[in-house]
Short mmCIF file of the C-alpha atoms (twelve columns), coordinates in Angstrom:
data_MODEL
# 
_entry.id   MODEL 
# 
loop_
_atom_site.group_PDB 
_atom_site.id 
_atom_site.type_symbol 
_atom_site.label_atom_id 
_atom_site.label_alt_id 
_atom_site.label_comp_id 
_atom_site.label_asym_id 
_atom_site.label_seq_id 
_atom_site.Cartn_x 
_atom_site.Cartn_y 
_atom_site.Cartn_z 
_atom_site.pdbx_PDB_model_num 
ATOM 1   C CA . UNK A 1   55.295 -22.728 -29.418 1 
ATOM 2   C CA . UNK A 2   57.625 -22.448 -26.210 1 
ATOM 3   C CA . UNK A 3   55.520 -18.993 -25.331 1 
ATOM 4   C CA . UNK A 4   52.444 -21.311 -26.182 1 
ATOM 5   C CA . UNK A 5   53.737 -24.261 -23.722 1 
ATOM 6   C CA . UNK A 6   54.381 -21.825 -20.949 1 
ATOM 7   C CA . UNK A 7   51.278 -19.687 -21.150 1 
ATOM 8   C CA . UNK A 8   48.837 -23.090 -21.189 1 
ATOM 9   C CA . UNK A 9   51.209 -24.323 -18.162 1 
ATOM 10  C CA . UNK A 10  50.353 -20.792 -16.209 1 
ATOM 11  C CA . UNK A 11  46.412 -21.286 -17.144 1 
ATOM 12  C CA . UNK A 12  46.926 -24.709 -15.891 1 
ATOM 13  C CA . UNK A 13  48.788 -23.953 -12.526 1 
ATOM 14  C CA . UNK A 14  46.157 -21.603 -11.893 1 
ATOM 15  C CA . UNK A 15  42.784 -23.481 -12.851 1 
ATOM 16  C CA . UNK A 16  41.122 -24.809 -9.818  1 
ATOM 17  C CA . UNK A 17  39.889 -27.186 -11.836 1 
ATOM 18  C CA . UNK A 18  43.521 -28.953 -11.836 1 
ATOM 19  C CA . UNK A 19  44.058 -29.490 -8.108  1 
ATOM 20  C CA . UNK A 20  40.689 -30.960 -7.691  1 
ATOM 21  C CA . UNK A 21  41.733 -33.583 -10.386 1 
ATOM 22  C CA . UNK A 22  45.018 -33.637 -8.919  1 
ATOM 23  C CA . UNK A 23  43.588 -33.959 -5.268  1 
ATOM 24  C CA . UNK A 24  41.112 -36.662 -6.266  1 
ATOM 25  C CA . UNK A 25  43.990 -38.851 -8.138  1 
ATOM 26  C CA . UNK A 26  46.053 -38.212 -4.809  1 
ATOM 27  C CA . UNK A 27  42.442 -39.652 -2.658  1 
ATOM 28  C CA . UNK A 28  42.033 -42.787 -5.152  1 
ATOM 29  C CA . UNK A 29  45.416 -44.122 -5.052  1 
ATOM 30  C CA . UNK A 30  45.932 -43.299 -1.072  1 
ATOM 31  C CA . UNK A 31  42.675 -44.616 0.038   1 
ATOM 32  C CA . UNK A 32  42.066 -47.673 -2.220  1 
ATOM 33  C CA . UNK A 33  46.029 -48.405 -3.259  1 
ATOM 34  C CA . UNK A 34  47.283 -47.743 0.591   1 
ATOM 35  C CA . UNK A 35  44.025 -46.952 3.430   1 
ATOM 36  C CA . UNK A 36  41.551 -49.539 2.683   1 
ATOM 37  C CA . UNK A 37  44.533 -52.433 2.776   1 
ATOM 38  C CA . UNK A 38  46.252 -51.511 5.764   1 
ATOM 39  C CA . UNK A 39  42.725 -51.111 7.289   1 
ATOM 40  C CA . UNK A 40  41.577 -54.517 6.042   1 
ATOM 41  C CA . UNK A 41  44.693 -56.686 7.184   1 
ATOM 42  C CA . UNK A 42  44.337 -54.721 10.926  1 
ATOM 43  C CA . UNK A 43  40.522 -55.825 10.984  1 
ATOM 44  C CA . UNK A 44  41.504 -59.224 9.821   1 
ATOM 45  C CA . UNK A 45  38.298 -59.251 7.048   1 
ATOM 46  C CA . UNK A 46  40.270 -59.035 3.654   1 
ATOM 47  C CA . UNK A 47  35.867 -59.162 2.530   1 
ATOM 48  C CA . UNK A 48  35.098 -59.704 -1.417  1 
ATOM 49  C CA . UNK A 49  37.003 -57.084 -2.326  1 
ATOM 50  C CA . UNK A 50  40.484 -59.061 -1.999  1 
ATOM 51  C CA . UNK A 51  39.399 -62.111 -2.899  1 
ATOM 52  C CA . UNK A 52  39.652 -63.924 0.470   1 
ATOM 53  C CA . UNK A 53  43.408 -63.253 -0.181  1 
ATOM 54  C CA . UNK A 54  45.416 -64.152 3.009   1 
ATOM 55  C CA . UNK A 55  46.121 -60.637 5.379   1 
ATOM 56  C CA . UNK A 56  49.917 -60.932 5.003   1 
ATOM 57  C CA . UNK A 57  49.563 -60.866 1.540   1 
ATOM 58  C CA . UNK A 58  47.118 -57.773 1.292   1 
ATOM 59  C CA . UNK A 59  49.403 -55.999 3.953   1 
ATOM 60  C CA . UNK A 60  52.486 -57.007 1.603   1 
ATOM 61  C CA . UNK A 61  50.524 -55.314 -1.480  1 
ATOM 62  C CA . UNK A 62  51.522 -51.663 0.324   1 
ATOM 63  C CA . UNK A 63  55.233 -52.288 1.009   1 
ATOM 64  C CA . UNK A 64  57.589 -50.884 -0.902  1 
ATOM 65  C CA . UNK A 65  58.504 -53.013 -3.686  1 
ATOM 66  C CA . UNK A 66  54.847 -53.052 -4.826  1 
ATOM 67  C CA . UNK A 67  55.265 -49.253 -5.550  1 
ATOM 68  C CA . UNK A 68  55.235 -49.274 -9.250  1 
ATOM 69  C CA . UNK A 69  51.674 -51.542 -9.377  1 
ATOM 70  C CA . UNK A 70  50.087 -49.867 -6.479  1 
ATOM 71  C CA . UNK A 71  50.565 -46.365 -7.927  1 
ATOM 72  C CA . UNK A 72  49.753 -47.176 -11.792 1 
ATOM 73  C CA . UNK A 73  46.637 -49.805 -11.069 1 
ATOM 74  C CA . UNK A 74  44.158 -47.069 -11.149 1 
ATOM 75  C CA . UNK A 75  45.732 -45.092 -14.179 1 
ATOM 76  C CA . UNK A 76  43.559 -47.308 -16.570 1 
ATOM 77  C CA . UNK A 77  39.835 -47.063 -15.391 1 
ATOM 78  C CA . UNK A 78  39.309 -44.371 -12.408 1 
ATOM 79  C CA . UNK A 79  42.621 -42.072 -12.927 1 
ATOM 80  C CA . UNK A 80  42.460 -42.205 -16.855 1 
ATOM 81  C CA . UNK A 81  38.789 -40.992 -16.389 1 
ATOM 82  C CA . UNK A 82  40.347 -38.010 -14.619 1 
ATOM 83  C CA . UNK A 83  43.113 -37.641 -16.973 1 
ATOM 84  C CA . UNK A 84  39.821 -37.142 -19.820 1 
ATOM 85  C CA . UNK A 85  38.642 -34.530 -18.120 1 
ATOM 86  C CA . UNK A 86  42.287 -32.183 -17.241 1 
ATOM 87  C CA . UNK A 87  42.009 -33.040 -21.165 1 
ATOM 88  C CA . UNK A 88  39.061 -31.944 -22.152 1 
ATOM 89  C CA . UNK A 89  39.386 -28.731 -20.251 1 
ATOM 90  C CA . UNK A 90  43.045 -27.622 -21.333 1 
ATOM 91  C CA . UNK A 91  41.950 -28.220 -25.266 1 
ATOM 92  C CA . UNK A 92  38.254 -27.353 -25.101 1 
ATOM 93  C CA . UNK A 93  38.546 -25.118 -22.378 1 
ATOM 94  C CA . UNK A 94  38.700 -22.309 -25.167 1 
ATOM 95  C CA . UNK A 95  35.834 -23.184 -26.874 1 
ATOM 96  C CA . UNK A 96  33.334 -23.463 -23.892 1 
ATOM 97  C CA . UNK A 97  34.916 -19.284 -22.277 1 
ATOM 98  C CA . UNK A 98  34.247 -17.979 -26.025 1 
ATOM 99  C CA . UNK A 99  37.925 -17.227 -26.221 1 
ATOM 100 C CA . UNK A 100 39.045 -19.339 -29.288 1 
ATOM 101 C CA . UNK A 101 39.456 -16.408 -31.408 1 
ATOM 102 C CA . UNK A 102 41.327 -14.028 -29.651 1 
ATOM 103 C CA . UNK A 103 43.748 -16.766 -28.799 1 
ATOM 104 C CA . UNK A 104 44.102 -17.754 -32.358 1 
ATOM 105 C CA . UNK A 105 44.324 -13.812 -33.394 1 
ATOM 106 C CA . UNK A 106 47.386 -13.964 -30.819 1 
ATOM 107 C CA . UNK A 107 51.328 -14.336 -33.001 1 
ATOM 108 C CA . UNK A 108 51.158 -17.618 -32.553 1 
ATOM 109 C CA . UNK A 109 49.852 -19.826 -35.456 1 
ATOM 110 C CA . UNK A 110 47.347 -22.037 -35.255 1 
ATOM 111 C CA . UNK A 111 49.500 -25.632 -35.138 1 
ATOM 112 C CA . UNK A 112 51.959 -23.559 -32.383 1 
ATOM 113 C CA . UNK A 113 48.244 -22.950 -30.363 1 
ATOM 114 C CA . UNK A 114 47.396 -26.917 -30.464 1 
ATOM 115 C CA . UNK A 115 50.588 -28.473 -30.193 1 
ATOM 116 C CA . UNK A 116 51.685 -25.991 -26.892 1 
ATOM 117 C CA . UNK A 117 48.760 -26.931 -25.451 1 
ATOM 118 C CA . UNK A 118 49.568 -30.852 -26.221 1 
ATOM 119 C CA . UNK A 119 52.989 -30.557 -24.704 1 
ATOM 120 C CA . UNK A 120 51.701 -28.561 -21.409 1 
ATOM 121 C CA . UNK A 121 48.891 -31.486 -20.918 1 
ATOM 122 C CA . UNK A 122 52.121 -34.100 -21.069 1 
ATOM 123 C CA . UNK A 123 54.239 -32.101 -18.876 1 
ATOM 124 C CA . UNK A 124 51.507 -31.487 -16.213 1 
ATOM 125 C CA . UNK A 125 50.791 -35.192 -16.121 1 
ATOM 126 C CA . UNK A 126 54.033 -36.462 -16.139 1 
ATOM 127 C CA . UNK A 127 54.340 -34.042 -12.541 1 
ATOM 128 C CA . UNK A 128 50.837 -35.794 -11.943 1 
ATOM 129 C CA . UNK A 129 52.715 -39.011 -11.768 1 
ATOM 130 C CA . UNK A 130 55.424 -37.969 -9.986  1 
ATOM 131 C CA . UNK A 131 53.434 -36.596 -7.414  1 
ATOM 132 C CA . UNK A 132 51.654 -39.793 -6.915  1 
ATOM 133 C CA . UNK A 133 54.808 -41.754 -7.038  1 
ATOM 134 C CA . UNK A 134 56.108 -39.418 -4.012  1 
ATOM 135 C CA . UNK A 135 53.228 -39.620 -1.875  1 
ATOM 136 C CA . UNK A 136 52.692 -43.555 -2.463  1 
ATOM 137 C CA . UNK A 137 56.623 -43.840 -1.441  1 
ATOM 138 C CA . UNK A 138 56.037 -41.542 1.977   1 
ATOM 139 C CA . UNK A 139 52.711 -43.855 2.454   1 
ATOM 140 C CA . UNK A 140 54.417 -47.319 2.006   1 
ATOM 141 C CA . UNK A 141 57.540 -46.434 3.941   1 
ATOM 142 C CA . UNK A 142 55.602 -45.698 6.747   1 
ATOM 143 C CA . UNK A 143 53.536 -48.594 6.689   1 
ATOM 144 C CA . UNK A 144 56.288 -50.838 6.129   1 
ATOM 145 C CA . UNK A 145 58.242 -48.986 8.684   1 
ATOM 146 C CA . UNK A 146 55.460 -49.242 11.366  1 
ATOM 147 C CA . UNK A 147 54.697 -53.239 10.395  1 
ATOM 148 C CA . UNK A 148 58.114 -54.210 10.641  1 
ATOM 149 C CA . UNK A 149 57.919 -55.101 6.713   1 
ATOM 150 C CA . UNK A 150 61.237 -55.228 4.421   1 
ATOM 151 C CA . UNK A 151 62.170 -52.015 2.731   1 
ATOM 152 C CA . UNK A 152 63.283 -53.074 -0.649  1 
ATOM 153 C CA . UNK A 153 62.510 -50.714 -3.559  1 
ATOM 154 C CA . UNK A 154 61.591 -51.192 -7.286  1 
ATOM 155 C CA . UNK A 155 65.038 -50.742 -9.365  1 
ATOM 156 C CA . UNK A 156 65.394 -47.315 -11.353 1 
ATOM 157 C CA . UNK A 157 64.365 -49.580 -14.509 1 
ATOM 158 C CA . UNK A 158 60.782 -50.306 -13.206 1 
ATOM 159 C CA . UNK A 159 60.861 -46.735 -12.093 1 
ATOM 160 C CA . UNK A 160 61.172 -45.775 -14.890 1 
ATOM 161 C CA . UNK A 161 59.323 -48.012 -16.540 1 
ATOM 162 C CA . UNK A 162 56.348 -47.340 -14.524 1 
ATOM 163 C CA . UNK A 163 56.511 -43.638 -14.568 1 
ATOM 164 C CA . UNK A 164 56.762 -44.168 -18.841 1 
ATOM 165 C CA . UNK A 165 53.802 -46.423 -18.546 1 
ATOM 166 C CA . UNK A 166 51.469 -44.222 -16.373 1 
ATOM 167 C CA . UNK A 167 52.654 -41.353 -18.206 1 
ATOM 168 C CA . UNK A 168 51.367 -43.077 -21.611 1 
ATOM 169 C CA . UNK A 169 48.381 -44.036 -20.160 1 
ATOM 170 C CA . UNK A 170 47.052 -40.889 -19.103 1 
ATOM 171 C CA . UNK A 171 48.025 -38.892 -21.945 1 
ATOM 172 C CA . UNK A 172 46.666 -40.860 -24.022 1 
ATOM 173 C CA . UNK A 173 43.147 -40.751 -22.035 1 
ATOM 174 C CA . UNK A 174 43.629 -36.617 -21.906 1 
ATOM 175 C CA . UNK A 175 44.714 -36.263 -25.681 1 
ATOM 176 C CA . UNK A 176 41.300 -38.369 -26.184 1 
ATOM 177 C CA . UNK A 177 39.290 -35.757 -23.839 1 
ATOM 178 C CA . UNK A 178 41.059 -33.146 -25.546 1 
ATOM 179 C CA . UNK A 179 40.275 -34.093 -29.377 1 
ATOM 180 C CA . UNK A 180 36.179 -34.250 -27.963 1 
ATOM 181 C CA . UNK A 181 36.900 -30.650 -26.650 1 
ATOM 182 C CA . UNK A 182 38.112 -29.541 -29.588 1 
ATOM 183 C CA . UNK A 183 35.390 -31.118 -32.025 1 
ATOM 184 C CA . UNK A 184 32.226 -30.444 -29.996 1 
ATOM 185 C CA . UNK A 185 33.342 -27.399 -28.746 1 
ATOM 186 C CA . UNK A 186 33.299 -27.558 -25.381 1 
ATOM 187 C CA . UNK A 187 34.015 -29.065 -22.047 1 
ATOM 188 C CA . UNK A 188 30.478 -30.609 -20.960 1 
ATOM 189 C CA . UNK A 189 29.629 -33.108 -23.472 1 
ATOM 190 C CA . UNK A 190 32.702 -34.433 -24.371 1 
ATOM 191 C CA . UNK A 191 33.570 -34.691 -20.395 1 
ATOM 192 C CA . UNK A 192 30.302 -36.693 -20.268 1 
ATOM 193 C CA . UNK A 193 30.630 -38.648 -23.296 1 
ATOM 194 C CA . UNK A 194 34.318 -39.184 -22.333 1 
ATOM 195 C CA . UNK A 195 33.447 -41.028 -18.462 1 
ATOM 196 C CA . UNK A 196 30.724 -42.599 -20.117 1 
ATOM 197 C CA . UNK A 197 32.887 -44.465 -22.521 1 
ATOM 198 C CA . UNK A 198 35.456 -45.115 -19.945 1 
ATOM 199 C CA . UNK A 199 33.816 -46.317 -16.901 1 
ATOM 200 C CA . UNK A 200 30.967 -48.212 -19.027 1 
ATOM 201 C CA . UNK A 201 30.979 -48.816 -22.512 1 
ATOM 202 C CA . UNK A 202 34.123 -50.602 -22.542 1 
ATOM 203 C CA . UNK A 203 33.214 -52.449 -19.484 1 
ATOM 204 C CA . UNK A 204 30.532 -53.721 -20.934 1 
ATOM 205 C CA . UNK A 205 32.498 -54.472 -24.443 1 
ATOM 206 C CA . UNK A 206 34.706 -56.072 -22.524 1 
ATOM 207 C CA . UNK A 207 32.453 -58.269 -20.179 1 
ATOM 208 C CA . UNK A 208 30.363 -59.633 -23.578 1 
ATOM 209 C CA . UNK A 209 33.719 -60.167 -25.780 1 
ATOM 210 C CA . UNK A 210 34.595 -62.399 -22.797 1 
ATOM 211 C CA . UNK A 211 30.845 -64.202 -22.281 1 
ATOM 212 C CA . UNK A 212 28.338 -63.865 -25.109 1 
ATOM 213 C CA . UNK A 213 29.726 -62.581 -28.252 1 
ATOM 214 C CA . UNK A 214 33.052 -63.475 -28.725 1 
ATOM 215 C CA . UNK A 215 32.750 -61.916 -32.160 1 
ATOM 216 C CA . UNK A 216 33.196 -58.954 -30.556 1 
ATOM 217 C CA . UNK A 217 36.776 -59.864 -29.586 1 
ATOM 218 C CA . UNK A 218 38.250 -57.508 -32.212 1 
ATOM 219 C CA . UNK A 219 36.363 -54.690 -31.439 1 
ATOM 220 C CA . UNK A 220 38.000 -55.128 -27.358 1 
ATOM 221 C CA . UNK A 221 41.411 -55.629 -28.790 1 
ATOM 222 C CA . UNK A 222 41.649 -52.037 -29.981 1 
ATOM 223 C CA . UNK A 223 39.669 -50.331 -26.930 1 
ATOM 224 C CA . UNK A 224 41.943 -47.982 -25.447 1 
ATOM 225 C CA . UNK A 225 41.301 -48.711 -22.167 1 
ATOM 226 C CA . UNK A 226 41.496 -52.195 -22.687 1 
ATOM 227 C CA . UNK A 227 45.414 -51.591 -23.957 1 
ATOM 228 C CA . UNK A 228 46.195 -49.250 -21.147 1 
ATOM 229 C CA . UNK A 229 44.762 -52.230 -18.810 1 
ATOM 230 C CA . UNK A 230 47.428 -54.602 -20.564 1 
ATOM 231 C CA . UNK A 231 49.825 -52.080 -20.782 1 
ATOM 232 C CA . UNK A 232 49.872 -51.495 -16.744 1 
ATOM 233 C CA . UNK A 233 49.763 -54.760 -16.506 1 
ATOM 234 C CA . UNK A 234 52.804 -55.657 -18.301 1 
ATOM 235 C CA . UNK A 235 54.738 -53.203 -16.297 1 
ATOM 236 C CA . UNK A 236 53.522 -54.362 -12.780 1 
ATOM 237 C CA . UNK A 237 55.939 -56.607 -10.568 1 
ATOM 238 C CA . UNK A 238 53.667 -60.217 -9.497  1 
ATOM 239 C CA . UNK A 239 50.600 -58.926 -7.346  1 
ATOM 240 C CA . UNK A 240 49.986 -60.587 -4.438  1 
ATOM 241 C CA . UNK A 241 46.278 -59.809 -4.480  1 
ATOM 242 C CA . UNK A 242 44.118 -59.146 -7.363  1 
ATOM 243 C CA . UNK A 243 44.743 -55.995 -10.090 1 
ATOM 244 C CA . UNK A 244 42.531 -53.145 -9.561  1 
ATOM 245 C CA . UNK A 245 39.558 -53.110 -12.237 1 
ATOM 246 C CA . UNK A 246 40.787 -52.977 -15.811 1 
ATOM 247 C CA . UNK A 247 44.140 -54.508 -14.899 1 
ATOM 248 C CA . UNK A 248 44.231 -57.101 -17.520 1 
ATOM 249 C CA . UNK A 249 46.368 -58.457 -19.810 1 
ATOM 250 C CA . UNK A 250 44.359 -59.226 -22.984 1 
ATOM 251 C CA . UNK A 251 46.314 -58.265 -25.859 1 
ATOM 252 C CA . UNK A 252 50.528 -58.741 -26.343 1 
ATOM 253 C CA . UNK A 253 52.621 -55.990 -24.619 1 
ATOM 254 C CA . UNK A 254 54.379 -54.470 -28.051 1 
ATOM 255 C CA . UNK A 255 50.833 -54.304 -29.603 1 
ATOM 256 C CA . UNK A 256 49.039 -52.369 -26.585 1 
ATOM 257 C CA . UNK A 257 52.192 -49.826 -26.748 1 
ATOM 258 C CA . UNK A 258 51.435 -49.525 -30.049 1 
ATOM 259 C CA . UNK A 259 48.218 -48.973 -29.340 1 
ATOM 260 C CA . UNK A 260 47.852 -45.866 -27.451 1 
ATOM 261 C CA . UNK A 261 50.646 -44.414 -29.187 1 
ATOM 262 C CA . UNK A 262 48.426 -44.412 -32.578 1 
ATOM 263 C CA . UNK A 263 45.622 -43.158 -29.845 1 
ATOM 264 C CA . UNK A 264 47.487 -40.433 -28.561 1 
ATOM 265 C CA . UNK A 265 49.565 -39.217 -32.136 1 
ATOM 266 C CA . UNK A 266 45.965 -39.551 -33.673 1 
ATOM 267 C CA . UNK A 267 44.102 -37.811 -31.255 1 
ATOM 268 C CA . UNK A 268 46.820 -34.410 -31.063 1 
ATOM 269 C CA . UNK A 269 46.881 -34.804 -35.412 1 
ATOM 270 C CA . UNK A 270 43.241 -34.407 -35.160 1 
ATOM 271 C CA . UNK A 271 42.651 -31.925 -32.917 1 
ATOM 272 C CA . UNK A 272 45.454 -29.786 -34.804 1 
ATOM 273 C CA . UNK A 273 44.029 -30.433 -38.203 1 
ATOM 274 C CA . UNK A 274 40.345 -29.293 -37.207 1 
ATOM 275 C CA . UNK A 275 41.677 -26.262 -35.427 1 
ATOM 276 C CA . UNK A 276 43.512 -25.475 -38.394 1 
ATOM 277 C CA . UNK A 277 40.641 -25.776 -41.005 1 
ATOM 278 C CA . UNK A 278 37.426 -24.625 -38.888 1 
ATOM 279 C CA . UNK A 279 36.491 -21.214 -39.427 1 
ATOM 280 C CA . UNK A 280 36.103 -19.181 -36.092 1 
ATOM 281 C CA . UNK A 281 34.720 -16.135 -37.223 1 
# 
């Protein structure tokens, strides 16, 4: 499996297909987490998007101690979305070249194939997040620095805690993208089907659970994105503006941990037991 881990790491490193995920997770979080902040307390006009929160308080939102939030708000909606599609390409990236069964013909057996490829998609996230960590630490220093704001830094325990939490997150979102890969086949449809579900359905689960059919409250408890919204949540110091979409905290910490664990375990168990039973010839 470690031959596995470090061959899927080398397809990864050089897929160009990972540094424009990479590079558009690096855009989100700068622009919206950082940019379009700093820009709006300058102009004065905090607009709709913050509320008509006060400009000392969206300027506050970049410094330094609101690292952790800043940098994991997105991971639920718009960088979990991303996180489906590295997924879906590092599992059913096989399927969609043709090159399944050489791979499989390969020494390795089949379980060594799937779970490699499962530990390489959790290793190049978890650098993911540390790369977004880094560059939202350069961006808030300097604001902070040029705004005359107090440097004071998140403990190593929310650290921590905030790289486990993002980490979580998007795993579980690309072990999800990569269990569609693996059962359609391909990269396409379960990339579509994937956003689809991520940056609508549940939306829209969640916005009639919350208006018109509360029977439906159930069915949004166990919503992955849903958990991953109350998961970040949890983990994020007090916001002085509102969360980014998704942001939420509508079920109990413990259970939403729970949660996207089963999500994640399930997904990699399923993806390894169908790659172990389909016939490929």
């Amino acid at each position: 499996m470690v031959d596995v881990v470090r061959a899927e790491l080398l397809k990864i490193a050089r897929r160009p297909g990972t540094w424009v995920l990479l590079g558009a997770a690096t855009v989100l979080n700068q622009v919206f987490g950082y940019l379009v902040p700093y820009l709006s307390y300058r102009s004065g006009d905090t607009g709709d998007m913050f509320e008509g929160a006060p400009a000392e308080a969206v300027l506050a939102s970049t410094a330094p101690d609101q690292l952790v939030g800043t940098t994991i708000g997105a991971f639920p909606v718009f960088a979990g979305a991303l996180a489906l599609v590295f997924g879906a390409l590092v599992l059913g990236g096989e399927h969609a070249l043709g090159t399944v069964k050489t791979l499989l013909t390969q020494r390795p057996g089949r379980l060594s194939v799937v779970a490699g490829q499962v530990v390489a998609v959790v290793v190049s996230l978890g650098v993911a997040v540390l790369v977004l960590f880094a560059l939202g630490s350069a961006t808030s220093y300097g604001i902070a620095t040029a705004e005359g704001l107090p440097v004071d830094w998140p403990g190593a325990g929310a650290l921590a805690q905030g790289f486990a939490v993002g980490l979580l997150v998007l795993s579980t979102w690309a072990l999800l993208g990569g269990v569609l890969g693996v059962l359609l086949r391909g990269v396409a449809l379960p990339i579509g089907l994937g956003v689809v579900w991520v940056l609508g359905i549940e939306n829209l689960v969640s916005a009639m659970a919350g208006s018109l059919l509360s029977a439906l409250q159930p069915l949004q408890d166990v919503l992955p994105g849903v958990n991953a919204g109350s998961l970040v949540s949890a983990a994020m110091a007090e916001r002085l503006v509102e969360p980014p979409p998704g942001v939420v905290s509508t079920v109990a910490e413990p259970r939403a941990l729970a949660t996207l664990l089963a999500y994640a375990v399930g997904s990699a168990m399923v993806a390894a037991w169908v790659t172990r039973r389909r016939d490929v010839a």
